[in-house]
Structure formats: C-alpha cells, structure tokens
C-alpha positions in Angstrom: 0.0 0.0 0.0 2.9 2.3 1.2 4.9 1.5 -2.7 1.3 2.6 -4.5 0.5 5.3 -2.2 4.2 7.3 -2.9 3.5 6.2 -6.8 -0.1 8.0 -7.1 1.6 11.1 -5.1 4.8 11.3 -7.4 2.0 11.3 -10.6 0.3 14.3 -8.9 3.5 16.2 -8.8 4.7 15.2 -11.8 1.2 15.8 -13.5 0.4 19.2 -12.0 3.0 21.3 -14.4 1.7 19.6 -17.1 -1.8 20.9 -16.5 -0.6 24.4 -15.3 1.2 24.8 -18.6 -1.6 23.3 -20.8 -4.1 26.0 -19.1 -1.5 28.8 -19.5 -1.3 27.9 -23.6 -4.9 28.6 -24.1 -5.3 31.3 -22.3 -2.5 33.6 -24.5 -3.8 31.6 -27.5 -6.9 33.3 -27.5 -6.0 36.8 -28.5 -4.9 38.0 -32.3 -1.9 37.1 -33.9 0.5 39.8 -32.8 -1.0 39.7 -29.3 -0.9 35.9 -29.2 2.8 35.9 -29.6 3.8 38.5 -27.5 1.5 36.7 -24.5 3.3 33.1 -25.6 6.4 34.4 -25.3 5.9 36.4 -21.9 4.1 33.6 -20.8 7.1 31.1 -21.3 9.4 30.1 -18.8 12.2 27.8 -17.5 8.9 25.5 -16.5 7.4 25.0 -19.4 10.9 24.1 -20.8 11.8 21.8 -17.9 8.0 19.9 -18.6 8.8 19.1 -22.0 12.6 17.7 -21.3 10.6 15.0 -19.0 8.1 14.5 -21.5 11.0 14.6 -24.4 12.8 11.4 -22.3 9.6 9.2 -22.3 11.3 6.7 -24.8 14.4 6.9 -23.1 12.5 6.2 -19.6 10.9 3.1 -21.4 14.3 1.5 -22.3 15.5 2.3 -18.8 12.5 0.6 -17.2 12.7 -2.2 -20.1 16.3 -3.0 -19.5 15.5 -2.7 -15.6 17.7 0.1 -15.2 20.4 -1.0 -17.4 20.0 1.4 -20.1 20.4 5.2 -19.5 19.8 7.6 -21.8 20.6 11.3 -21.7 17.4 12.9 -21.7 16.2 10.5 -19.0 19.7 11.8 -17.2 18.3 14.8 -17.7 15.0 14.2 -16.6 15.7 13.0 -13.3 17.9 15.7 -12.4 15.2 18.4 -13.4 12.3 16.3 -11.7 14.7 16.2 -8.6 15.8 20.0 -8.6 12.2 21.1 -9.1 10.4 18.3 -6.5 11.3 17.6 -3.0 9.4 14.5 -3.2 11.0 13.6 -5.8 14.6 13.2 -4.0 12.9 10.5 -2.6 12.1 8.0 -5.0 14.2 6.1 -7.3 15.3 6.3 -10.7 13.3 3.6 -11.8 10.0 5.2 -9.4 10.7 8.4 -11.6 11.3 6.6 -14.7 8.0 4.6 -14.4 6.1 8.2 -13.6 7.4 9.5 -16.6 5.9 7.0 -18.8 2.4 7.4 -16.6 2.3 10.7 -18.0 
C-alpha cells in the first residue's frame, strides 16, 4: 500500500506542471496574432521548458524501465535531475520510481 501510495503522489506532482502549462497555452492563445505571440512568449518560462525535457525522455524512460535500469539515456539523465531540482518529493524516490512516472504521463 505504502509502494502505491508514494506512486499515485509522485504522478500528482509530476502531473500538475503539465496541467498548469496546458491552461497557460490557451489562455495567450486566445487573443490575435500579434498579441498571441507577445502573451506566448511572456508567458514562457524555464517551466514550461523543464515539462517538456521530462516528456521529451519518455522513450528513453521506457528503455531504462525495459532494461530494468540498465539502459540510461541522456534525456532520461536529464529528466531525473530536473524532476529532482524542481520536487522535493521527488529526491525521494528512485530512478526507476521516476522513470516509471514519466511513462504514466
């Protein structure tokens, strides 16, 4: 219970940014053209650049998990350390924990 418990909590994290980001899009893609790319650009930030290097390292997370944690790859390297830096809770788990909630998202 205690192994599914941290799992579902390490999703949330992991999935909140995702959401936050996805709500932030549509809300600067409303305006015109001109206005639209000034608000995406404002609206960008070392986030939005730090979600899509975890989502980027999704095949490289499946290898690792496939390979039980003999295959590394650089984005997943990369991956980990951002989920890491960014999430407490995420110090916590292992690389594998992380890997797998990568490919959950």
């Amino acid at each position: 219970m205690n192994r599914v418990t941290a799992r579902c909590a390490l999703l949330l994290i992991l999935s909140v940014p995702a959401f936050a980001q996805a709500s932030s899009f549509a809300g600067t893609s409303a305006g015109s053209a001109s206005a639209g790319s000034a608000g995406s650009s404002a609206s960008s930030d070392s986030s939005s650049g730090d979600d899509k290097l975890v989502l980027q390292a999704r095949d490289d997370a499946a290898g690792f998990v496939a390979s039980a944690g003999r295959i590394r790859g650089a984005q997943l390297e990369a991956a980990l350390r951002v989920l890491r830096e960014r999430n407490p809770q995420a110090q916590q788990a292992s690389d594998l924990q992380l890997a797998q909630a990568i490919l959950a998202l």
